[in-house]
MARLO-460655 format. One record per atom (N, C-alpha, C): residue number from 1; x, y, z; residue in three letters; atom name. Coordinates in nm, 3 decimals, always signed. Layout:
<rs>
+------+---------+---------+---------+------+------+
| resi |      px |      py |      pz | resn | name |
+------+---------+---------+---------+------+------+
|  NUM |       X |       Y |       Z |  ALA |   CA |
...
+------+---------+---------+---------+------+------+
</rs>
This chain:
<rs>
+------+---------+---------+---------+------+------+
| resi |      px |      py |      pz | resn | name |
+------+---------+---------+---------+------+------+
|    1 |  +0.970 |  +2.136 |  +2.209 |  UNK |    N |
|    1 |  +0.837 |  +2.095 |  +2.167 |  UNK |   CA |
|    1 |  +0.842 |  +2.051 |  +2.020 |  UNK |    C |
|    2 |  +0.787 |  +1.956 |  +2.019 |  UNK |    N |
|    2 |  +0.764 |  +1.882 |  +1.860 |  UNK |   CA |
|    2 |  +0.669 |  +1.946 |  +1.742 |  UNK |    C |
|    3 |  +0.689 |  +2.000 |  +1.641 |  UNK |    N |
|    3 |  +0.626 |  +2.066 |  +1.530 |  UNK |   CA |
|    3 |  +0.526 |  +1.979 |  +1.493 |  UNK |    C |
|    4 |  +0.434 |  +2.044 |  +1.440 |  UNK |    N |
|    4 |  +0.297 |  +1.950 |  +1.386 |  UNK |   CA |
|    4 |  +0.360 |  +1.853 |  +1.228 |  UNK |    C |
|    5 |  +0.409 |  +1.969 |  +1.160 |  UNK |    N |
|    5 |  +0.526 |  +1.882 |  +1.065 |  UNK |   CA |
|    5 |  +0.626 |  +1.788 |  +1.115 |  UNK |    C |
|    6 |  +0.701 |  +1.824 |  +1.148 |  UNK |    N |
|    6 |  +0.744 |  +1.734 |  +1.239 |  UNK |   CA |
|    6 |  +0.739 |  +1.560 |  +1.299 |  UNK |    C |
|    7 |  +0.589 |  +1.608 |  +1.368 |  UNK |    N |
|    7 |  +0.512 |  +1.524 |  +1.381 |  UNK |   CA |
|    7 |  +0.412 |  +1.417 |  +1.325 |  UNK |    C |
|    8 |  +0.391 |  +1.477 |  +1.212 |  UNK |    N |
|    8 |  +0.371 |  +1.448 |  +1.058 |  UNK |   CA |
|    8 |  +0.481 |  +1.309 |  +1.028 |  UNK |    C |
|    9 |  +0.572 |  +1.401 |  +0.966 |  UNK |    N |
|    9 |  +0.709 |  +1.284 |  +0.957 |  UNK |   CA |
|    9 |  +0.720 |  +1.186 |  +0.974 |  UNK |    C |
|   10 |  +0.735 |  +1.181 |  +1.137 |  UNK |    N |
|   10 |  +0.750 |  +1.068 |  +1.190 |  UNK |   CA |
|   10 |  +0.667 |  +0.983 |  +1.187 |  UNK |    C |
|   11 |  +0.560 |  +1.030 |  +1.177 |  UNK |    N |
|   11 |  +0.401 |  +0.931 |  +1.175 |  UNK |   CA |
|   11 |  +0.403 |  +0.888 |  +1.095 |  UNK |    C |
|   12 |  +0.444 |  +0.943 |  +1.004 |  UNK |    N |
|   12 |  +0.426 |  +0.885 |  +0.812 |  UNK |   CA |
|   12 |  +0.574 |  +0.796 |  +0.778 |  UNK |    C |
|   13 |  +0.625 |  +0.768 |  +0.886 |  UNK |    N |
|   13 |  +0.779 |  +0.667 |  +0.892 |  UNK |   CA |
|   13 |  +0.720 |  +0.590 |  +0.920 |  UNK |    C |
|   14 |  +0.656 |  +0.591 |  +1.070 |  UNK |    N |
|   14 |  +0.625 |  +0.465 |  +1.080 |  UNK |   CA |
|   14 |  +0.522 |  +0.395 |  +1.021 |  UNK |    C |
|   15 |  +0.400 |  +0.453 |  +0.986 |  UNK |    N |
|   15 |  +0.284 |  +0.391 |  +0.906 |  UNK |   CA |
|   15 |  +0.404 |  +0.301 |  +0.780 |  UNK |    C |
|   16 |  +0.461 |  +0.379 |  +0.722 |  UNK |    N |
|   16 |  +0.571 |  +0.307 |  +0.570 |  UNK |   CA |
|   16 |  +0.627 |  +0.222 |  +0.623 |  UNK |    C |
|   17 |  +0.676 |  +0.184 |  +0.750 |  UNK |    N |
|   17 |  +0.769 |  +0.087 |  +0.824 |  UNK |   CA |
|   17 |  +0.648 |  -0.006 |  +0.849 |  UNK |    C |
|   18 |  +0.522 |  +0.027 |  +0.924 |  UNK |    N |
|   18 |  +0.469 |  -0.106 |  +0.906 |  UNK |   CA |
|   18 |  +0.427 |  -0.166 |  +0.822 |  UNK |    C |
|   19 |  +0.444 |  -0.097 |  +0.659 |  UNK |    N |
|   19 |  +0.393 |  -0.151 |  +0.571 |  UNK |   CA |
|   19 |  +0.449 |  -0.272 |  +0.516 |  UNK |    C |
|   20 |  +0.603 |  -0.202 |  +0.531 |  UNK |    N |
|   20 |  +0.721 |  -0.284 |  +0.508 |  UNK |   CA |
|   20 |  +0.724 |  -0.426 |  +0.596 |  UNK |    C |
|   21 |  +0.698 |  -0.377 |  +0.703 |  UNK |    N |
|   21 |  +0.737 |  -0.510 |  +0.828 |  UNK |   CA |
|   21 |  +0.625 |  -0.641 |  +0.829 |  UNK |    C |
|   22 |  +0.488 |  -0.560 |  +0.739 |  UNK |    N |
|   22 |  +0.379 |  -0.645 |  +0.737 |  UNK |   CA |
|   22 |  +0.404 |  -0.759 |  +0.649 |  UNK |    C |
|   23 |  +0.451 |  -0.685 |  +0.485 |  UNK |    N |
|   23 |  +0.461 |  -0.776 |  +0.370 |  UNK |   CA |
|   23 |  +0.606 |  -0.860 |  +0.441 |  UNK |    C |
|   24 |  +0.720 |  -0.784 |  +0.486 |  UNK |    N |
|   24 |  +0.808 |  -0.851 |  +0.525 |  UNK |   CA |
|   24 |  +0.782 |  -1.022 |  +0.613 |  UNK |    C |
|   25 |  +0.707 |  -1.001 |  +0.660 |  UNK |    N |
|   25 |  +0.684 |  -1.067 |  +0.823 |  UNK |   CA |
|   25 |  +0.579 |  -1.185 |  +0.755 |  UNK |    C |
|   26 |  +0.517 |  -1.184 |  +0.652 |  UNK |    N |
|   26 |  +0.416 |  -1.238 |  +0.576 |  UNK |   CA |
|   26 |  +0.479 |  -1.341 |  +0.495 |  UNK |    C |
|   27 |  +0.625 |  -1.267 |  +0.453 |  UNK |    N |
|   27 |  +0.706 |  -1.381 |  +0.356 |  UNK |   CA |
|   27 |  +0.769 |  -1.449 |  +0.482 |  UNK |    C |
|   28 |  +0.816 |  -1.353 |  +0.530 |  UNK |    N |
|   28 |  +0.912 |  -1.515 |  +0.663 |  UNK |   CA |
|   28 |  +0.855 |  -1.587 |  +0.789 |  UNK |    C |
|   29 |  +0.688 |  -1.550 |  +0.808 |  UNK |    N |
|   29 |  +0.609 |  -1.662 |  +0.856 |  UNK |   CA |
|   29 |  +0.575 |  -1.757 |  +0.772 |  UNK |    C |
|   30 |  +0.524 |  -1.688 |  +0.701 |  UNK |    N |
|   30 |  +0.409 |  -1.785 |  +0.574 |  UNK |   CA |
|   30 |  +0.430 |  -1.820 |  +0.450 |  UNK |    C |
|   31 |  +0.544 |  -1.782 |  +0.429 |  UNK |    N |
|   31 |  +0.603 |  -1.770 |  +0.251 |  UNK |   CA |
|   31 |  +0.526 |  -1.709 |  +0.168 |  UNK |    C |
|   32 |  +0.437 |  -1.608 |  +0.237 |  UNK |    N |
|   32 |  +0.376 |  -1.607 |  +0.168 |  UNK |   CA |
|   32 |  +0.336 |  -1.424 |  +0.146 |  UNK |    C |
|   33 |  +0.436 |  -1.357 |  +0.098 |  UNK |    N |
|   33 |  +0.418 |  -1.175 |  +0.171 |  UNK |   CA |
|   33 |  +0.283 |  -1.113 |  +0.083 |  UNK |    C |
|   34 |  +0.221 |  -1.192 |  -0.024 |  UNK |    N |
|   34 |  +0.094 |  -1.123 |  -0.072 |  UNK |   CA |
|   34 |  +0.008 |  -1.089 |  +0.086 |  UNK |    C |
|   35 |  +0.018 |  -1.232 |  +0.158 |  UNK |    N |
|   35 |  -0.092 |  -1.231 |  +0.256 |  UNK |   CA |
|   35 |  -0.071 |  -1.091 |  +0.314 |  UNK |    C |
|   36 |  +0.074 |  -1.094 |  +0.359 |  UNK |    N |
|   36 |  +0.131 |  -0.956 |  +0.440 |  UNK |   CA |
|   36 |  +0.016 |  -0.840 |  +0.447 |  UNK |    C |
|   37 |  +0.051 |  -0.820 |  +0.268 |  UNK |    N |
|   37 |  +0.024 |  -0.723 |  +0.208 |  UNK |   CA |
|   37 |  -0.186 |  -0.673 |  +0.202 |  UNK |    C |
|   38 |  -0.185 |  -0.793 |  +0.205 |  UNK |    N |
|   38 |  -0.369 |  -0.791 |  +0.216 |  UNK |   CA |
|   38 |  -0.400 |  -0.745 |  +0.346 |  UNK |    C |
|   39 |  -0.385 |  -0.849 |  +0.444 |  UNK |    N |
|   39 |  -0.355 |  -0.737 |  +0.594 |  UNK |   CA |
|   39 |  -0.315 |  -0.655 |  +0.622 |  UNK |    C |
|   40 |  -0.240 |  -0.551 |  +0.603 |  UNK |    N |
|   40 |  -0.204 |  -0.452 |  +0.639 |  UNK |   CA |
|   40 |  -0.305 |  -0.345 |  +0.589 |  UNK |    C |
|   41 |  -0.318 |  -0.374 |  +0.443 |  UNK |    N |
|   41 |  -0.416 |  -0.249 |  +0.394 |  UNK |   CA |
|   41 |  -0.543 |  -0.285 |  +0.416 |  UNK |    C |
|   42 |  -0.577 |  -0.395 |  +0.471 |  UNK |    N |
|   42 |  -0.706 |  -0.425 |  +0.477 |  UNK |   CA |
|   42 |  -0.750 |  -0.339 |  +0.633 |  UNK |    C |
|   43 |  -0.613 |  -0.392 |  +0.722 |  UNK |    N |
|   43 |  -0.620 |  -0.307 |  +0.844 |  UNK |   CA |
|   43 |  -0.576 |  -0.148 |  +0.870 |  UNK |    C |
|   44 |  -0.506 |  -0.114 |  +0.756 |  UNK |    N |
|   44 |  -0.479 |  +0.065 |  +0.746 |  UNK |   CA |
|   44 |  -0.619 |  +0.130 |  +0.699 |  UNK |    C |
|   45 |  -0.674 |  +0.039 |  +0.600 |  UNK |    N |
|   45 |  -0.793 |  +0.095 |  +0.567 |  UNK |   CA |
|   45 |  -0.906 |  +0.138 |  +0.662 |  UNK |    C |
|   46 |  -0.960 |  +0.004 |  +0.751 |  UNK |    N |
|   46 |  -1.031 |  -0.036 |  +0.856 |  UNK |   CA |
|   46 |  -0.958 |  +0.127 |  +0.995 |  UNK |    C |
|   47 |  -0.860 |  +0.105 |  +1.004 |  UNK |    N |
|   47 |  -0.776 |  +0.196 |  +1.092 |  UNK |   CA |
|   47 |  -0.821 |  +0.359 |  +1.029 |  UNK |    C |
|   48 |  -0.760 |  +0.388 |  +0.932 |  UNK |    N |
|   48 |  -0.755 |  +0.529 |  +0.937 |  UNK |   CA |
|   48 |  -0.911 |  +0.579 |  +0.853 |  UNK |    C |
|   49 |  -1.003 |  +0.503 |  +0.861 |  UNK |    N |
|   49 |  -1.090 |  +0.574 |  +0.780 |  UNK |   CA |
|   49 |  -1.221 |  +0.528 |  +0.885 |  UNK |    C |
|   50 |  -1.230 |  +0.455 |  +0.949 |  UNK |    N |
|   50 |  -1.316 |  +0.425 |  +1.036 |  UNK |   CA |
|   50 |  -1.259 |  +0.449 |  +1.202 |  UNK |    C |
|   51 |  -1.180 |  +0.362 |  +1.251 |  UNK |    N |
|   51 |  -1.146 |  +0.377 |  +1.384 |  UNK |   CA |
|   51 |  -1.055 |  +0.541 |  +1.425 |  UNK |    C |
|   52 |  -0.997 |  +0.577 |  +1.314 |  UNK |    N |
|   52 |  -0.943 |  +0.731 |  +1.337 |  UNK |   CA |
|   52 |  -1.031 |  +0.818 |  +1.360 |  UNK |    C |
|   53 |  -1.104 |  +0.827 |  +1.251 |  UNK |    N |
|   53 |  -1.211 |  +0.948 |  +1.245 |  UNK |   CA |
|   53 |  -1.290 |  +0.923 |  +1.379 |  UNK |    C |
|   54 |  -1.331 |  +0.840 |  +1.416 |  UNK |    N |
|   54 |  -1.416 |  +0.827 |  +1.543 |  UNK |   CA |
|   54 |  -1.332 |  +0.843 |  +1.654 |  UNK |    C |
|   55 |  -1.212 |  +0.751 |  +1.688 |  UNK |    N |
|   55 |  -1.177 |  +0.788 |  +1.809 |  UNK |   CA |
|   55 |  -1.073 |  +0.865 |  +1.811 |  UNK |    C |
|   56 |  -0.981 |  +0.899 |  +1.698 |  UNK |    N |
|   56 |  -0.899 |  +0.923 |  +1.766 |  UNK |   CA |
|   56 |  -0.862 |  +1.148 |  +1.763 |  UNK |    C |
|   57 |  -0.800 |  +1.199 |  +1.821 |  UNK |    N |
|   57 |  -0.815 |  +1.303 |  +1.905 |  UNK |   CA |
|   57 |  -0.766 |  +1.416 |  +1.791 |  UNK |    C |
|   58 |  -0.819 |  +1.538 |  +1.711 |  UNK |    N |
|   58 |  -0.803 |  +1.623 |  +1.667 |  UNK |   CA |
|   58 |  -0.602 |  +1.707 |  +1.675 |  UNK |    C |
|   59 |  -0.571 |  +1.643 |  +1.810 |  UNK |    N |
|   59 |  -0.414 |  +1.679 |  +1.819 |  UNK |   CA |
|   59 |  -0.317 |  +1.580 |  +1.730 |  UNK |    C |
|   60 |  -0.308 |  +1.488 |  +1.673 |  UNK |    N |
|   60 |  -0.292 |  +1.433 |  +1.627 |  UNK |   CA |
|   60 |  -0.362 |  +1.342 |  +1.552 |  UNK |    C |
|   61 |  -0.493 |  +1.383 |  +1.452 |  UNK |    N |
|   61 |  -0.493 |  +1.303 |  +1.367 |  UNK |   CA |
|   61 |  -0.482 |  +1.411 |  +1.240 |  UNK |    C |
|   62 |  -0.430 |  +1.325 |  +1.138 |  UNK |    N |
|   62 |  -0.400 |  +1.388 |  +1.031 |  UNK |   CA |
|   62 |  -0.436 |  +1.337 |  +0.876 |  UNK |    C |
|   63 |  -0.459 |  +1.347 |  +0.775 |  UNK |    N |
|   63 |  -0.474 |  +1.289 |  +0.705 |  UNK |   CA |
|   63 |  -0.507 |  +1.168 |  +0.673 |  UNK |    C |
|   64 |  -0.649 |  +1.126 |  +0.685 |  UNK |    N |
|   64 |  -0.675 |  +0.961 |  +0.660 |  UNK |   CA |
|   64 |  -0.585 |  +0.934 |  +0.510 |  UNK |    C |
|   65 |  -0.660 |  +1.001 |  +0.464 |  UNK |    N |
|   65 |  -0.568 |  +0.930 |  +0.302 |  UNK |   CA |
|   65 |  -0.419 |  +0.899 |  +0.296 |  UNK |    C |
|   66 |  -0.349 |  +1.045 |  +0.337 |  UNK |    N |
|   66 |  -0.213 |  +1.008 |  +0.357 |  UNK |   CA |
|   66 |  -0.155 |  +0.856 |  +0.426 |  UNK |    C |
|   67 |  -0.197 |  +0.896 |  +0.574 |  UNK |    N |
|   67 |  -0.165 |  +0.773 |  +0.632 |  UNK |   CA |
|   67 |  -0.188 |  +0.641 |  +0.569 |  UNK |    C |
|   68 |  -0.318 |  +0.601 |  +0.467 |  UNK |    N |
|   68 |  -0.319 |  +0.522 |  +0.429 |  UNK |   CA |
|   68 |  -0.272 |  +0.477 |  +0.323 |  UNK |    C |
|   69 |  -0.200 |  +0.570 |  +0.207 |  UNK |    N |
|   69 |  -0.083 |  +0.576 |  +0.102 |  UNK |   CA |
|   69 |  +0.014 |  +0.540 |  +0.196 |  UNK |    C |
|   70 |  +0.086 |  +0.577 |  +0.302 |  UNK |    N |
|   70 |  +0.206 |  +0.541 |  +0.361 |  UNK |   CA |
|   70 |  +0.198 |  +0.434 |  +0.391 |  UNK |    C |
|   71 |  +0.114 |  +0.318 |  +0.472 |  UNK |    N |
|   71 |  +0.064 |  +0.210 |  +0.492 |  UNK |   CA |
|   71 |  +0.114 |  +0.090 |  +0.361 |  UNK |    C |
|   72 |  +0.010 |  +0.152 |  +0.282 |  UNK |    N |
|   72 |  +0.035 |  +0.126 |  +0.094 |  UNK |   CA |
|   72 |  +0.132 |  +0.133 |  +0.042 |  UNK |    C |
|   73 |  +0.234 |  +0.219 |  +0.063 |  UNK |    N |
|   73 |  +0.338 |  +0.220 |  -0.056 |  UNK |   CA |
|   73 |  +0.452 |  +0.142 |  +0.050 |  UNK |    C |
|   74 |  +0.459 |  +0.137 |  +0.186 |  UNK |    N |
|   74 |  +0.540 |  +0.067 |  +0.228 |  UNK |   CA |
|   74 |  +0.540 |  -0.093 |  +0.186 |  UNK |    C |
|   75 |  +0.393 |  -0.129 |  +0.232 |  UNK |    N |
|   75 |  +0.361 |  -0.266 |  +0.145 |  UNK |   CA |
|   75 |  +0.380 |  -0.294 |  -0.027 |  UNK |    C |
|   76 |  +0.378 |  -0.225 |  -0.110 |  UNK |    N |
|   76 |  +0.426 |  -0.215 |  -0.214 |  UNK |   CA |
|   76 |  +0.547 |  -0.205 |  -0.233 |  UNK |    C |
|   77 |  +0.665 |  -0.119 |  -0.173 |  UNK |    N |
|   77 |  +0.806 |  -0.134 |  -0.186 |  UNK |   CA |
|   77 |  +0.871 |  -0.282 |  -0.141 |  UNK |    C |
|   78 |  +0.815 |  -0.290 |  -0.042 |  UNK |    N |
|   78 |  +0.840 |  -0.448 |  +0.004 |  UNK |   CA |
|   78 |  +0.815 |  -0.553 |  -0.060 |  UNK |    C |
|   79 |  +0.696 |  -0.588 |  -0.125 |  UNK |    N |
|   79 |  +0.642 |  -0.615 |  -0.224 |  UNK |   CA |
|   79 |  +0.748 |  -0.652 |  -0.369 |  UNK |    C |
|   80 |  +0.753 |  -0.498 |  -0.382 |  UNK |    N |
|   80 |  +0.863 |  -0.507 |  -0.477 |  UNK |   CA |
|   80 |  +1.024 |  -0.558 |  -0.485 |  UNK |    C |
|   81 |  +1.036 |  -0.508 |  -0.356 |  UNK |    N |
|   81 |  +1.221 |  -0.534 |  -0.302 |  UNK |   CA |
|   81 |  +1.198 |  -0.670 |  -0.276 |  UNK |    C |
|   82 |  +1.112 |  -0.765 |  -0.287 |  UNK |    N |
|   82 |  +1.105 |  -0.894 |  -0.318 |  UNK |   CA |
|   82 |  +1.076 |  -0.953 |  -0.409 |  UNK |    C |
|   83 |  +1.027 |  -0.894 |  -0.521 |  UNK |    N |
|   83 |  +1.014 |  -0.967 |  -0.613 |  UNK |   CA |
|   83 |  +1.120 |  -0.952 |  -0.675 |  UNK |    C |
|   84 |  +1.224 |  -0.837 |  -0.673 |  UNK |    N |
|   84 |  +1.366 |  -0.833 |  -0.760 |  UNK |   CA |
|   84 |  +1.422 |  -0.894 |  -0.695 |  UNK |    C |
|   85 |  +1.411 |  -0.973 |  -0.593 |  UNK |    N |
|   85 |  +1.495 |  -1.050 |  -0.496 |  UNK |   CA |
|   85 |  +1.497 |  -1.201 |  -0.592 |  UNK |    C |
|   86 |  +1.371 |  -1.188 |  -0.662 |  UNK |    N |
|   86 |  +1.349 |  -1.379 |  -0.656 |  UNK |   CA |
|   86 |  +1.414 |  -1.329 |  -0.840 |  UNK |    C |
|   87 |  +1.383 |  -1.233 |  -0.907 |  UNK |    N |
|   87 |  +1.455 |  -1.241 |  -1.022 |  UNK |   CA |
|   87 |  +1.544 |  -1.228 |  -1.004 |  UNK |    C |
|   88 |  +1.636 |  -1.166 |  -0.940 |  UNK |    N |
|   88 |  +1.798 |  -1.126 |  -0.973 |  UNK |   CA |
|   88 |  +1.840 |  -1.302 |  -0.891 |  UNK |    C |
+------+---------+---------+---------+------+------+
</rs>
C-alpha cells in the first residue's frame, strides 16, 4: 500500500514535470516557451484552487498551494534551463 507521503511525492513530480513539459513544449511548438509558461500557471492556478477544492476527493487532495508552487517552479526551471541555453 502506498503512503500518503509517498503519495505526496509523486504528485509533486509530476505537477514539476508538467511544468517543465509546458514551458518546454511552448518553445518547440511556438518558439515561444513564455507562452508555455503563462498556460500552465494560468491552468495550475484555475486547477488547484478552483476545480480541486470542489471536485476533487479528500483521499487525495493535498495542498492547493503546494501543488501550485510545483506547477511554478517547474515552469520557472525550464524557463531558466533555457535561457542559459541561449547565453552560453
Amino acid at each position: 500500500m502506498i503512503t500518503t507521503k509517498l503519495f505526496n511525492q509523486v504528485a509533486q513530480g509530476g505537477h514539476f514535470c508538467a511544468g517543465l513539459a509546458a514551458v518546454w513544449g511552448g518553445a518547440a511548438l511556438f518558439g515561444r516557451p513564455v507562452i508555455g509558461a503563462l498556460l500552465i500557471t494560468t491552468w495550475a492556478a484555475v486547477k488547484e484552487f478552483w476545480y480541486d477544492k470542489n471536485f476533487e476527493t479528500e483521499e487525495v487532495r493535498g495542498s492547493d498551494l503546494e501543488d501550485f508552487l510545483f506547477y511554478t517552479g517547474g515552469a520557472a526551471v525550464a524557463l531558466g534551463a533555457l535561457w542559459l541555453q541561449v547565453r552560453l
